[in-house]
KEVEX-520777 format. One line per field, with one value per residue (C-alpha): y, z, x; residue number from 1; residue in one letter; chain. Coordinates in nm, 2 decimals, m for minus. Each point is the difference from the previous one (the first is absolute). Last residue first. Layout:
yy = (Y ...) $
zz = (Z ...) $
xx = (X ...) $
nr = (NUM ...) $
rest = (a ...) $
kette = (A ...) $
***
This chain:
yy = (1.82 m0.39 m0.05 m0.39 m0.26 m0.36 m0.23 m0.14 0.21 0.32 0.30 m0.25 0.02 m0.33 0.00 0.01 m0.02 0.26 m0.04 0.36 0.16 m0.22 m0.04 0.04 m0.22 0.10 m0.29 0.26 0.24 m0.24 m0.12 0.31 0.13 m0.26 m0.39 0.01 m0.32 m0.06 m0.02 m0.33 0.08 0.28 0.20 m0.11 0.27 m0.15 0.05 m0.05 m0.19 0.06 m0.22 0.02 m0.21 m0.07 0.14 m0.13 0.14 m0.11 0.05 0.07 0.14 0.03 0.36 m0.04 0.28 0.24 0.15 0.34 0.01 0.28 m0.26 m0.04 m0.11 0.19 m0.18 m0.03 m0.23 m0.34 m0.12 m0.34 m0.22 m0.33 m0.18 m0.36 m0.05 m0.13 0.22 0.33 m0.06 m0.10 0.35 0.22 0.16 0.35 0.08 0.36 0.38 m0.07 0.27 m0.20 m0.27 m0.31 m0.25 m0.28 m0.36 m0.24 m0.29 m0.18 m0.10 m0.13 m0.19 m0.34 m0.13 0.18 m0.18 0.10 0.07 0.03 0.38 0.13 m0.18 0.13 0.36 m0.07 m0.14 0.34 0.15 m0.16 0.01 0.21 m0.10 0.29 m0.01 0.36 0.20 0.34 0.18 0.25 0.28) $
zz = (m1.59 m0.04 0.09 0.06 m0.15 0.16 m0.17 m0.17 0.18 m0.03 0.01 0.24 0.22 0.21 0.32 0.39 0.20 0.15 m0.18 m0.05 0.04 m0.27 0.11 m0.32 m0.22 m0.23 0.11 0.08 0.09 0.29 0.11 0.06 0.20 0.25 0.06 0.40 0.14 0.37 0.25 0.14 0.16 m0.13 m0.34 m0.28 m0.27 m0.37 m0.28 m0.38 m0.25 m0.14 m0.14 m0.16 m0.11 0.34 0.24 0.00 0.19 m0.06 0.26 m0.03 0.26 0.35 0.20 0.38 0.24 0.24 0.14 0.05 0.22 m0.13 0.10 m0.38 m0.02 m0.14 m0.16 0.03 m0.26 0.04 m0.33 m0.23 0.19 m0.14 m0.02 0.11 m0.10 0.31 0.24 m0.17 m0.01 0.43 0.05 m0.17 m0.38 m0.08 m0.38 m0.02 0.01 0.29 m0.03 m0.26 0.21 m0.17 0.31 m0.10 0.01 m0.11 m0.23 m0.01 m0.21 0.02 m0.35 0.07 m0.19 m0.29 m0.06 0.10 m0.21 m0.29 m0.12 0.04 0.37 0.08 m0.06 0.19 0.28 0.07 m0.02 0.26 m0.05 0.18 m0.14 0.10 0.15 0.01 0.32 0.01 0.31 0.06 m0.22) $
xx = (0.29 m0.07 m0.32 m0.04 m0.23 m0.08 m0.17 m0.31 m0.24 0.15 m0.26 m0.17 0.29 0.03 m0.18 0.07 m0.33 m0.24 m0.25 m0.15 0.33 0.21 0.39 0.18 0.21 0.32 0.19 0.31 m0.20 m0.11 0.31 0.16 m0.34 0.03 m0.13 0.02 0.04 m0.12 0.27 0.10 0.28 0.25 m0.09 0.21 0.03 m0.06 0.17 m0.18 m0.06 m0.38 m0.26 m0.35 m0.27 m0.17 0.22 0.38 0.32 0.36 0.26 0.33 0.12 m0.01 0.01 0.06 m0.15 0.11 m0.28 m0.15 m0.33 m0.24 m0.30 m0.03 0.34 0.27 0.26 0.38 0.22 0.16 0.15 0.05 m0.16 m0.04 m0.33 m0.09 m0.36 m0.11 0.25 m0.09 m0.39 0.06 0.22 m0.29 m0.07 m0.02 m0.04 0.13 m0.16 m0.23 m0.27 m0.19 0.01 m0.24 0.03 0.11 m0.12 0.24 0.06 0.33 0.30 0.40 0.06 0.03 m0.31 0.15 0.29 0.36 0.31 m0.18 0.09 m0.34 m0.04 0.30 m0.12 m0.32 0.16 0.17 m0.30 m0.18 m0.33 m0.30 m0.37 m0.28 m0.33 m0.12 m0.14 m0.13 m0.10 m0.28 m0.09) $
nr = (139 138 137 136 135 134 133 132 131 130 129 128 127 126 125 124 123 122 121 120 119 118 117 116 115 114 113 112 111 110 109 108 107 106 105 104 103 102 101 100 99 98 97 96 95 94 93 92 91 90 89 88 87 86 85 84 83 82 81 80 79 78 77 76 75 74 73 72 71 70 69 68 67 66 65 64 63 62 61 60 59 58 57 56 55 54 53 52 51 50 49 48 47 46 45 44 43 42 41 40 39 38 37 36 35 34 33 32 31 30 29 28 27 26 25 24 23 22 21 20 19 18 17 16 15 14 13 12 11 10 9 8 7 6 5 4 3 2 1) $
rest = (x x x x x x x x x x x x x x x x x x x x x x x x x x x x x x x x x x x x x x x x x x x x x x x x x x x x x x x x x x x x x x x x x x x x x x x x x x x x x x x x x x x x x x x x x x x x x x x x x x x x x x x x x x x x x x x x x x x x x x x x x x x x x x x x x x x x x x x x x x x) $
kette = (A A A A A A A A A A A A A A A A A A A A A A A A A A A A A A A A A A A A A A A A A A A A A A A A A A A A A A A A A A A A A A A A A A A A A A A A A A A A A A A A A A A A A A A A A A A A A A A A A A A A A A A A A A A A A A A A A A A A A A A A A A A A A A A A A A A A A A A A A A A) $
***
C-alpha cells in the first residue's frame, strides 16, 4: 500500500470556546485546511512550526519522540486543537514537529473519528458501519 493523504480543517480550540460564549465571531475563529499524511504509526496529530504560528497555539508540554530515522527529539506539545474530516471531528493535542514538516494525522485521531484508511483507494474514509457519526468501543 502506498501513501494516504486526507485533506483535513485544523482550528484553534481556544477560539472555538470564545466563539460559543460570544466573545468573538466566527470569521475570527483561527482555521485552515491541510493535507496530512494518514500515520498510523504516529500515535498523535503532528503539526509543524509555520501551522503553530498561523493559528497561534499554546504549548502546554515538550515531550521526546522517535522519529522514523530513530532520531529522538524534544518536541513542543500545543493544545487544543480541533480536527475536521468530512462529517467528523476530534479535539485533540498535537506535537509540533520543527520547520515545515509534513502533518501526520495519527492513530489517536483516527479512532477517535472512527474512520479507516481503505486499501483499494487509498484515501481516508468515514466508517461505513457508522456513517452518520462517530461510535467508540468502550471496554
Amino acid at each position: 500500500m502506498g501513501l494516504v493523504y486526507a485533506e483535513i480543517e485544523l482550528i484553534n480550540g481556544d477560539d472555538l470556546a470564545l466563539q460559543r460564549r460570544y466573545i468573538i465571531g466566527e470569521e475570527e475563529v483561527k482555521r485552515m485546511k491541510v493535507t496530512a499524511l494518514v500515520d498510523t504509526g504516529s500515535y498523535m496529530l503532528c503539526i509543524n512550526e509555520n501551522i503553530q504560528e498561523q493559528l497561534q497555539l499554546h504549548v502546554v508540554e515538550k515531550r521526546k519522540a522517535q522519529l522514523a530515522n530513530g532520531e529522538i527529539v524534544e518536541c513542543d506539545v500545543v493544545a487544543p486543537l480541533e480536527v475536521k474530516f468530512k462529517n467528523r471531528r476530534t479535539s485533540v493535542n498535537a506535537m509540533v514537529l520543527p520547520g515545515d514538516s509534513e502533518v501526520l494525522l495519527g492513530a489517536i485521531p483516527l479512532e477517535d473519528m472512527d474512520v479507516l484508511i481503505h486499501p483499494l483507494r487509498q484515501e481516508l474514509i468515514v466508517n461505513p458501519d457508522h456513517p452518520y457519526f462517530a461510535q467508540m468501543k468502550l471496554k
